[in-house]
BADREN-901957 format. One record per residue (C-alpha): chain; residue number from 1; x, y, z. Coordinates in pm, 1 decimal. Last residue first. Example, Ala and Ser with C-alpha at 12.3 -4.5 7.8 and 13.67 -1.06 7.14 Angstrom:
% residues 2
   chaine   num         xx         yy         zz
        A     2     1367.0     -106.0      714.0
        A     1     1230.0     -450.0      780.0
END
This chain:
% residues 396
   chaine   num         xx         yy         zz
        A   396   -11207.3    30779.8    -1469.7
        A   395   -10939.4    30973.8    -1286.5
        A   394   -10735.7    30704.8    -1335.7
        A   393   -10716.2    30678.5    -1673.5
        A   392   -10765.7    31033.4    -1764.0
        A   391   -10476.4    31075.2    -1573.8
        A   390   -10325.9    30831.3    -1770.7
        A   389   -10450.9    30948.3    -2144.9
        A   388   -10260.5    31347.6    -2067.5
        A   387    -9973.3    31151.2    -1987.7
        A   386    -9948.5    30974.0    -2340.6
        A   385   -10037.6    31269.0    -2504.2
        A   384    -9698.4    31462.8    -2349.1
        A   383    -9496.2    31185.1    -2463.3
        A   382    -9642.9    31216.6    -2815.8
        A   381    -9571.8    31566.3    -2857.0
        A   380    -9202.3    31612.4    -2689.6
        A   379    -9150.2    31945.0    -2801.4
        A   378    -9457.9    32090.8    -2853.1
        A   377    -9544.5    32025.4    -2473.5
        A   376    -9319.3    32284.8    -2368.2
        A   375    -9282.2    32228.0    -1990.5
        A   374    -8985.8    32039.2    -1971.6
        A   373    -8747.3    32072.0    -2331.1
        A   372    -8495.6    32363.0    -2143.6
        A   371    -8468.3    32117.8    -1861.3
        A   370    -8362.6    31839.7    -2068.8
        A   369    -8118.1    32058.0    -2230.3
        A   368    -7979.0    32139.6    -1962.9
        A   367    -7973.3    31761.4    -1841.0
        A   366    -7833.9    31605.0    -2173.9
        A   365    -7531.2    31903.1    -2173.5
        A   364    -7429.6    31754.4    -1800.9
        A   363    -7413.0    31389.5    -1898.2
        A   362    -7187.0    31535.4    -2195.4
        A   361    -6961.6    31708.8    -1921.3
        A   360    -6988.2    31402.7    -1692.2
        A   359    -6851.6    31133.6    -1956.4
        A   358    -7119.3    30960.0    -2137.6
        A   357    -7074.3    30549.5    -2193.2
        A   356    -7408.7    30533.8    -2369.9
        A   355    -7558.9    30751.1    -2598.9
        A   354    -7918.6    30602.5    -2684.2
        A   353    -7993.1    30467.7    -3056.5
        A   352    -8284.6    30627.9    -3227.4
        A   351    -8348.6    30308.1    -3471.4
        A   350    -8421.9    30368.1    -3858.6
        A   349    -8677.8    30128.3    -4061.2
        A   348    -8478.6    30123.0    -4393.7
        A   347    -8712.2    29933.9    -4631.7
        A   346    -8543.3    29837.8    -4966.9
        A   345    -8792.1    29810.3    -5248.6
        A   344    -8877.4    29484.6    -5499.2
        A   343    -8801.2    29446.3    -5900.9
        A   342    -9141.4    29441.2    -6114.8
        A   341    -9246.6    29082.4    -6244.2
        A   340    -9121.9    28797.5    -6304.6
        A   339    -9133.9    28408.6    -6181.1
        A   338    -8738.1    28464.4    -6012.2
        A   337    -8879.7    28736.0    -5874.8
        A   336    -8629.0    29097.6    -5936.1
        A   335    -8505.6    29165.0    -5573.3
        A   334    -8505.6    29493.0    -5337.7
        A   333    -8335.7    29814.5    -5446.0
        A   332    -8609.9    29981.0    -5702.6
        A   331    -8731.9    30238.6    -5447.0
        A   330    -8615.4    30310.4    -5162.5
        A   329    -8852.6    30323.9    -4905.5
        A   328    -8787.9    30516.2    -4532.1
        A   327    -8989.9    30292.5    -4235.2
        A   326    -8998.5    30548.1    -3923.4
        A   325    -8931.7    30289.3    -3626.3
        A   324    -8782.4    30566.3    -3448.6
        A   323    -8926.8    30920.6    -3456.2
        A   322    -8743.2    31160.9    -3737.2
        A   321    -8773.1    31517.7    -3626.2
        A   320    -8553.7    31654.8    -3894.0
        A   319    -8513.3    31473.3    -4223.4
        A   318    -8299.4    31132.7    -4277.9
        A   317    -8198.7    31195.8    -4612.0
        A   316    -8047.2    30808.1    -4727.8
        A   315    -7746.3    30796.1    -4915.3
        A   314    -7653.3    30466.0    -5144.2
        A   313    -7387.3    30220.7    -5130.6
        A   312    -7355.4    29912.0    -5342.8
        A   311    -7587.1    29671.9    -5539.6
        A   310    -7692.4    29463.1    -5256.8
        A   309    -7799.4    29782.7    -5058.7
        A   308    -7598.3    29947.1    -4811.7
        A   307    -7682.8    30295.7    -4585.6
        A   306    -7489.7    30577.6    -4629.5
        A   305    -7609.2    30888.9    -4399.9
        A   304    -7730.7    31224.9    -4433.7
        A   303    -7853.1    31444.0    -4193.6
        A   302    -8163.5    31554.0    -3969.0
        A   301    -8178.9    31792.4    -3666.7
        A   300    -8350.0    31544.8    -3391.9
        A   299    -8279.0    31238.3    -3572.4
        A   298    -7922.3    31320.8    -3639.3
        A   297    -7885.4    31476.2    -3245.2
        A   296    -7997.5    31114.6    -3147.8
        A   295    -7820.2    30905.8    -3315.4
        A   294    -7928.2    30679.4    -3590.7
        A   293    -7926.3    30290.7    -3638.1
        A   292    -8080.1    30164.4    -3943.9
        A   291    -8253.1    29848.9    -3976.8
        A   290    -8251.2    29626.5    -4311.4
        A   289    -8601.2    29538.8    -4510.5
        A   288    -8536.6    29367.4    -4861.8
        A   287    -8862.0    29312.5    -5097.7
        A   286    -8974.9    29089.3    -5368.3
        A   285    -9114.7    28865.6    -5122.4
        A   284    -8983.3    28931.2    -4756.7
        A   283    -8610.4    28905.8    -4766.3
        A   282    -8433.4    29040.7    -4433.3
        A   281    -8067.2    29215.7    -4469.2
        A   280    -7777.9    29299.1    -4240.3
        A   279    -7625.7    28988.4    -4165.0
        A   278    -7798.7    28765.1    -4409.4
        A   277    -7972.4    28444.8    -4320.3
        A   276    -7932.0    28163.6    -4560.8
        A   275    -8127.1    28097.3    -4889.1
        A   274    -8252.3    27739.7    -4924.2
        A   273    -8293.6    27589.6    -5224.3
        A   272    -8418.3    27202.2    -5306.1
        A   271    -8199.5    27101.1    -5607.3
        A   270    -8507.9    26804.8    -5765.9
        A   269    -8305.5    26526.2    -5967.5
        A   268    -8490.4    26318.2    -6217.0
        A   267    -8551.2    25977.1    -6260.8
        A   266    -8392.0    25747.6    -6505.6
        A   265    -8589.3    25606.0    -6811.7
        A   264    -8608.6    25216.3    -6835.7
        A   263    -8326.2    25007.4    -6974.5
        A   262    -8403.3    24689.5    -6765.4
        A   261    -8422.1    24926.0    -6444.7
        A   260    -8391.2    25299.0    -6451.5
        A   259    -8118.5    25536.6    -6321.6
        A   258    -8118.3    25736.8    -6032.6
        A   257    -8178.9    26110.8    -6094.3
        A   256    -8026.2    26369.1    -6335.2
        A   255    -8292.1    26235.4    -6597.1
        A   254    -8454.0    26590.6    -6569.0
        A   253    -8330.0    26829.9    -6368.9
        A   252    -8599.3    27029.2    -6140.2
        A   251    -8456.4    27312.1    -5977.6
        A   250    -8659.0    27371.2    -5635.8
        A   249    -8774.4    27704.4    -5464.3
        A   248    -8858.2    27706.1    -5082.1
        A   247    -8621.4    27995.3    -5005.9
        A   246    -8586.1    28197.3    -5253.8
        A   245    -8469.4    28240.8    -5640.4
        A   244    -8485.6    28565.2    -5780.7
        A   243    -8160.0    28512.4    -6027.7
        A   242    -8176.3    28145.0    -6183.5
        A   241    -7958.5    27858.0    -6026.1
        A   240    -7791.4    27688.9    -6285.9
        A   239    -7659.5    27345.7    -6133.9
        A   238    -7316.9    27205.1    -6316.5
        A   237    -7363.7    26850.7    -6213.4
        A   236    -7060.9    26581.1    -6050.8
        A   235    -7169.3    26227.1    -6035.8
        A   234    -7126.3    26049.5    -5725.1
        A   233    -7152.3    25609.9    -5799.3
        A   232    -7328.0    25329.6    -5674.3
        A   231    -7370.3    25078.7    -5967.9
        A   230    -7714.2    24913.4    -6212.9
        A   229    -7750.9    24675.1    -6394.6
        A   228    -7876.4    24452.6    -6096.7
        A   227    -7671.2    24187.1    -6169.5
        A   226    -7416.1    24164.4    -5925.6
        A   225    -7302.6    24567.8    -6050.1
        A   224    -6943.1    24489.0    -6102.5
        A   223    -6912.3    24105.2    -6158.6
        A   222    -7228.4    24105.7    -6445.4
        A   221    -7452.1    23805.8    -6396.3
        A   220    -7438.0    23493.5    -6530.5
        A   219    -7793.2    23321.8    -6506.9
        A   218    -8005.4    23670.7    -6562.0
        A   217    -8354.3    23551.9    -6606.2
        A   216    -8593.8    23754.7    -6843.6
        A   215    -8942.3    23877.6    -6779.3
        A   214    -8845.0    24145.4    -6529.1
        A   213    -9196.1    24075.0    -6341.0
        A   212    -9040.7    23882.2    -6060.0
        A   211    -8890.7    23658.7    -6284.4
        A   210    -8958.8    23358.6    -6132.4
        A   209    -9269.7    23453.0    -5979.7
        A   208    -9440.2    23632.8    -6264.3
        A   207    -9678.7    23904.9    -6150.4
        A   206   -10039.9    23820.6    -6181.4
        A   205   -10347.9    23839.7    -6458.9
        A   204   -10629.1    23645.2    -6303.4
        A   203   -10894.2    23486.0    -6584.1
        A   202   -11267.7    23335.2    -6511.9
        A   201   -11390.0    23186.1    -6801.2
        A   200   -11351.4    22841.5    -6663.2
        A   199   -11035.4    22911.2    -6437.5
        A   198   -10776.0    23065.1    -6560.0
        A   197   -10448.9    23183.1    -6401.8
        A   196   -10231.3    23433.7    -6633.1
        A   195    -9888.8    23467.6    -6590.3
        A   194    -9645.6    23813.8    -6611.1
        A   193    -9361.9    23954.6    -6672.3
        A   192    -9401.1    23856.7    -7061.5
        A   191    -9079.4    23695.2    -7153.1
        A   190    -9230.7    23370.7    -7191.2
        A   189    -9383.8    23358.5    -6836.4
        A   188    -9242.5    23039.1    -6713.1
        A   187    -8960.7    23048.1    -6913.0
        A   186    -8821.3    23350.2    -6853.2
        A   185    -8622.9    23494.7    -7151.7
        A   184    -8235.1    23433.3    -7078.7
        A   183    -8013.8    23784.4    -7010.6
        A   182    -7736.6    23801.1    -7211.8
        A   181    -7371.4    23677.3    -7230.4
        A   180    -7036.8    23869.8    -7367.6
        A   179    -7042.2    24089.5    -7089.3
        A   178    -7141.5    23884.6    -6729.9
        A   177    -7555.0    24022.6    -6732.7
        A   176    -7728.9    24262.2    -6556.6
        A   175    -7870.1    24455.3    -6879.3
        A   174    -7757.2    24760.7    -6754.8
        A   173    -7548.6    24851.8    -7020.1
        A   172    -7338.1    24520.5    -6881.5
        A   171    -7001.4    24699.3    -6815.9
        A   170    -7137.9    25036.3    -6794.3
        A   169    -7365.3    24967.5    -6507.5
        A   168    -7653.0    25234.7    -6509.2
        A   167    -7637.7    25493.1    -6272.7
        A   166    -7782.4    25504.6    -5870.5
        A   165    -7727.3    25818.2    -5717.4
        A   164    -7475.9    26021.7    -5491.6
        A   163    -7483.4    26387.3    -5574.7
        A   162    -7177.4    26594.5    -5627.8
        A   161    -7279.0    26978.8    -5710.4
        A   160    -7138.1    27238.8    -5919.3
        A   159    -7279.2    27591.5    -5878.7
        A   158    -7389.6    27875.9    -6098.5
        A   157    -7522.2    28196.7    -5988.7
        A   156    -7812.6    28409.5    -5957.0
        A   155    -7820.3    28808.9    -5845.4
        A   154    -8085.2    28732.2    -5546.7
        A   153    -8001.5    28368.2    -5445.7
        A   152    -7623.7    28462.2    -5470.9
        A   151    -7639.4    28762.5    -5246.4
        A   150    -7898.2    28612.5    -5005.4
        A   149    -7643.3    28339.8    -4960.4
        A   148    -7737.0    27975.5    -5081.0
        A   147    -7796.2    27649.6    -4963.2
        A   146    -7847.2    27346.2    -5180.5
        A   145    -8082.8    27071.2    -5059.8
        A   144    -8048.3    26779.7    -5331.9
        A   143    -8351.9    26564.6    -5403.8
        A   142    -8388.1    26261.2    -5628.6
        A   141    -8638.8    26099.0    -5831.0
        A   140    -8613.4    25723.1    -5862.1
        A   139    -8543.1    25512.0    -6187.7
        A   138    -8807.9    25438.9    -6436.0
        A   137    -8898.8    25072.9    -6440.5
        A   136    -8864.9    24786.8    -6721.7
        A   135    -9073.1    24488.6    -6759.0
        A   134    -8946.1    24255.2    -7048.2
        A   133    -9157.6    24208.4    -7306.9
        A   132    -9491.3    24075.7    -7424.4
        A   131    -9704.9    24286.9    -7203.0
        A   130    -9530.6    24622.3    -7090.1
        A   129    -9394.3    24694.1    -6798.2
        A   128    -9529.7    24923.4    -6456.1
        A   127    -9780.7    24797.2    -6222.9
        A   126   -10155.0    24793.9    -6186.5
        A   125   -10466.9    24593.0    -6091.8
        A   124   -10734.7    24822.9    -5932.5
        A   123   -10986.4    24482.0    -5899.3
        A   122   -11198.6    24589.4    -6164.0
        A   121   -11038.9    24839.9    -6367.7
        A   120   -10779.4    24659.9    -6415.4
        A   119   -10945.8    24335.3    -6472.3
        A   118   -11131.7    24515.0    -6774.1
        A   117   -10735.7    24595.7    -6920.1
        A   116   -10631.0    24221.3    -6849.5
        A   115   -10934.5    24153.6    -7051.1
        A   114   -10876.9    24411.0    -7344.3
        A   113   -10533.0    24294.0    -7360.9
        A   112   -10608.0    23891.3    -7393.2
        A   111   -10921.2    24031.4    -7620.0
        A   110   -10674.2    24166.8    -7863.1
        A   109   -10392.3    23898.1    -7842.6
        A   108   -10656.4    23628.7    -7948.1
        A   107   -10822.9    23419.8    -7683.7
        A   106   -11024.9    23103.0    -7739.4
        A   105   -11369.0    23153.2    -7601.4
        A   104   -11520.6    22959.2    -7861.7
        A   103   -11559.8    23048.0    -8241.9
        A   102   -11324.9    23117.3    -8530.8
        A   101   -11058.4    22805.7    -8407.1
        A   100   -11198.1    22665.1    -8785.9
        A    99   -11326.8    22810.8    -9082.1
        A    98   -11749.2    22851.9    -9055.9
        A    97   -11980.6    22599.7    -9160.9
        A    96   -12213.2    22602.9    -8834.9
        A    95   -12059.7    22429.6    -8604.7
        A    94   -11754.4    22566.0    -8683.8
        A    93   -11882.8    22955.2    -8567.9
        A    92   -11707.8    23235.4    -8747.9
        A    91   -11852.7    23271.5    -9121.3
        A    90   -12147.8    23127.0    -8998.2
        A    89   -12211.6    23367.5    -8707.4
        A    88   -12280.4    23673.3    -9005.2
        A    87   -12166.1    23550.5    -9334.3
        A    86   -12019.4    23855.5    -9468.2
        A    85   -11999.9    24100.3    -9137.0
        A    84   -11873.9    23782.9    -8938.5
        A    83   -11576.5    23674.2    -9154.0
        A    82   -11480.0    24047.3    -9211.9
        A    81   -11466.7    24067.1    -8813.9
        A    80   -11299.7    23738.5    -8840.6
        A    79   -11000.8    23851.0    -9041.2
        A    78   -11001.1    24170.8    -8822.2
        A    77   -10993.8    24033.2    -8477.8
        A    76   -11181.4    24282.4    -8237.6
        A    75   -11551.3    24169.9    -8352.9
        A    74   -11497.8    23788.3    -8272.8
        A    73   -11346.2    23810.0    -7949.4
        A    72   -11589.2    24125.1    -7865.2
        A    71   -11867.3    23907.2    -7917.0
        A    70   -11771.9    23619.7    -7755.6
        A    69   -11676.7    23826.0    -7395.9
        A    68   -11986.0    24017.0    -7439.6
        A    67   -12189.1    23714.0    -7471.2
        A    66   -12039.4    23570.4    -7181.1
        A    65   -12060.9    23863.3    -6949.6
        A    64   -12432.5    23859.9    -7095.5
        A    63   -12465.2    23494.3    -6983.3
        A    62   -12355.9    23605.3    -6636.1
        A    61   -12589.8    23892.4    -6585.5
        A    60   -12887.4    23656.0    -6652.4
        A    59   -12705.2    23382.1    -6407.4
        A    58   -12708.9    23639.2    -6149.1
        A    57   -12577.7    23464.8    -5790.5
        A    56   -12349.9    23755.0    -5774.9
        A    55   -12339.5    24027.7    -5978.2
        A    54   -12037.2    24241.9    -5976.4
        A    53   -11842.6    23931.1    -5950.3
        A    52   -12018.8    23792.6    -6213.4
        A    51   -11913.4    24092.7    -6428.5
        A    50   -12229.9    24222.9    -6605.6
        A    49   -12175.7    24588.8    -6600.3
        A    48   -11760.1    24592.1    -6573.9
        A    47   -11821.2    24370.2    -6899.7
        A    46   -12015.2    24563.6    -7091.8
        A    45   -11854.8    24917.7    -7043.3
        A    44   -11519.9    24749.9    -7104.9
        A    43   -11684.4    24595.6    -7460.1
        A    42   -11801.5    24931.6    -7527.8
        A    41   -11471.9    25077.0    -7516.9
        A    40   -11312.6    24788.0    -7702.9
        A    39   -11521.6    24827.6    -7985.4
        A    38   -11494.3    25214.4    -7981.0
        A    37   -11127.1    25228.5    -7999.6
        A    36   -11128.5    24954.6    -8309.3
        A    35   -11386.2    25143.3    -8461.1
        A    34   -11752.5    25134.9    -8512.0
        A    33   -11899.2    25065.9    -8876.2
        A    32   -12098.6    24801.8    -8776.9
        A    31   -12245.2    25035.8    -8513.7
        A    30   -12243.4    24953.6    -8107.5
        A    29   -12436.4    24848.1    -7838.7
        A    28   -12202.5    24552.5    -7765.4
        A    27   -12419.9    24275.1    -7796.1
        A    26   -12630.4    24467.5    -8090.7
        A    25   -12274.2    24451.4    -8280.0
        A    24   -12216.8    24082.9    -8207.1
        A    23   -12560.7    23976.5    -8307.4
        A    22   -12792.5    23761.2    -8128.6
        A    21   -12799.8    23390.7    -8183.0
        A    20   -13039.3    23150.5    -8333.8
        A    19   -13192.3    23316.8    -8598.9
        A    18   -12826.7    23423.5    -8758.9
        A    17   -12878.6    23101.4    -8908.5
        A    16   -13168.1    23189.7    -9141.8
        A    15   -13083.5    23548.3    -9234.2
        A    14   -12708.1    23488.1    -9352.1
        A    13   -12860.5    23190.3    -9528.3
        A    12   -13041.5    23422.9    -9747.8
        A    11   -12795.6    23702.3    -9760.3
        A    10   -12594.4    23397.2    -9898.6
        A     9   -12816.9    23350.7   -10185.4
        A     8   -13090.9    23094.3   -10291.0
        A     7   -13109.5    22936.0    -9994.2
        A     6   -13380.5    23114.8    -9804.2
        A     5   -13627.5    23074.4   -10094.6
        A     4   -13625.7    22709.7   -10072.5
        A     3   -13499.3    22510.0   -10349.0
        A     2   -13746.4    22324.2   -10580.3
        A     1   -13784.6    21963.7   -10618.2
END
């Protein structure tokens, strides 16, 4: 009796039971050369398609789920991948020949992560910790409002602060637990955080309740921090504020904030500036504005006059006939940004200040020379183009 052609080699028998079943790689739309990345890529793209609960009531959608979900079990586990690509499904499938626990819906740590990671994406599933370990969380961020005079804020400085935070428990190194013990893995999650419900091939990844995600149980905990692994305390920082800074800026130190949880990386501290009001000067970008008061007989005749600036005193030419409100720049005497570029102007917007308090010989000397000014429009220009636009005015 002779042997069919079929059976003469494996490629032969590869052919004839592969028949029956469609193959992994055409499942997932992918190459047999296609990596690990790519498998479980495609297998995401797959199963967020033909999710039943995407698809309700769609049996045809549901057997692809299925296939997807068989396909990617097989394809993501290396000793069955190699199974698979030499005997095709009997290398994998018992029924068939293949070693045992290869086929079924039996989950591997690959496809346990690639599901959880589909579920995800599904249902917007989150939260911090890893699988297979205790769950750890970074600490808070924290913000600090430091106030600073112009002077300070403009030339830079360096200030110590005392913040009150959260820091981890130096008794237990914030594992929780009495020293000399250590935190018990969770029993009902087996140190993972989390449990997994099943139902058919239906699977919900949740929180641990025991736990409460930390994946270990603390059963003597630590007398000074009660087991959280973490204490109240103020902590002293050296802040280095940079020269430029303004209002509205924030220093960001990193890890300055509250510590983590279960060992996890602390938060960091954000020193929120303010700059206080000055007495003399107004900050507007790069530049410093200040008002200067003149008299009368200087604005008339010009003169000199100091005026301040926040690196000492300076002279500023007031020329004759100087109006009030006249903005005079000087240049380079503002504030260097903190994020660069050229250093601002001061702005010196001078005030005419009235005499007040005259005695009756001064009061006298205003009115001559009042009457000497009436009647000479060059002298008072603007006033007398004021009263030339009323009567127009009203005569219109």
């Amino acid at each position: 009796m002779s042997v069919p052609d079929f059976c003469r080699s494996g490629d032969g028998i590869k052919e004839d039971l592969n028949m029956s079943k469609q193959d992994y790689y055409e499942v997932l739309g992918v190459s047999k050369n296609a990596s690990d990345a790519e498998l479980k890529k495609a297998y995401r793209r797959a199963a967020q398609k033909h999710h039943p609960d995407r698809n309700p009531d769609n049996t045809e959608s549901e057997e692809k789920f299925k296939e997807a979900k068989e396909a990617y079990e097989m394809l993501s586990d290396p000793q069955k991948r190699a199974a698979y690509d030499q005997f095709g499904h009997a290398g994998v499938d018992p029924s068939m020949g293949g070693r045992p626990g290869a086929g079924g819906f039996g989950g591997g740590a690959n496809f346990s992560d690639i599901f959880g990671d589909v579920f995800g994406d599904i249902f917007g599933a989150g939260g911090g910790g890893g699988r297979g370990g205790q769950r750890v969380y970074r600490g808070a961020d924290l913000r600090y409002n430091l106030e600073l005079s112009l002077e300070d804020a403009v030339r830079g400085t360096t200030v110590k602060i005392r913040v009150p935070t959260y820091a981890t428990c130096k008794t237990c190194n914030g594992s929780g637990a009495k020293k000399g013990t250590k935190p018990t893995t969770c029993t009902t999650c087996g140190g993972h955080g989390q449990v997994r419900m099943q139902q058919g091939f239906f699977s919900v990844q949740q929180t641990c309740p025991r736990c409460n995600g930390n994946g270990s149980i603390v059963s003597d905990p630590c007398s000074d921090c009660n087991g959280q692994g973490r204490i109240k305390e103020q902590k002293t920082l050296s802040v280095k504020v940079p020269a430029g800074v303004d209002s509205g800026d924030r220093i960001r130190l990193a890890n300055e904030g509250e510590a983590g949880e279960n060992g996890g990386p602390s938060g960091d501290l954000y020193v929120q500036i303010q700059v206080r009001e000055h007495a003399i000067f107004k900050r507007e970008d790069a530049n410093l504005y200040c008002e200067v008061p003149i008299g009368f007989a200087t604005a008339a005749l010009g003169g000199e006059m100091e005026v301040p600036t926040l690196g000492g005193r300076v002279v500023l030419k007031v020329p004759p006939e100087t109006q009030s409100g006249k903005l005079f720049r000087m240049r380079g005497k503002g504030v260097k940004p903190v994020r660069g570029g050229a250093v601002g102007d001061l702005m010196c917007r001078v005030v005419i200040e009235t005499p007040v308090k005259l005695n009756s010989q001064q009061k006298e000397l205003l009115r001559n020379l009042d009457d000497s000014l009436k009647g000479n429009g060059k002298h008072n220009p603007q006033h007398h183009s004021w009263l030339d636009g009323v009567k127009k005015f009203f005569t219109e």
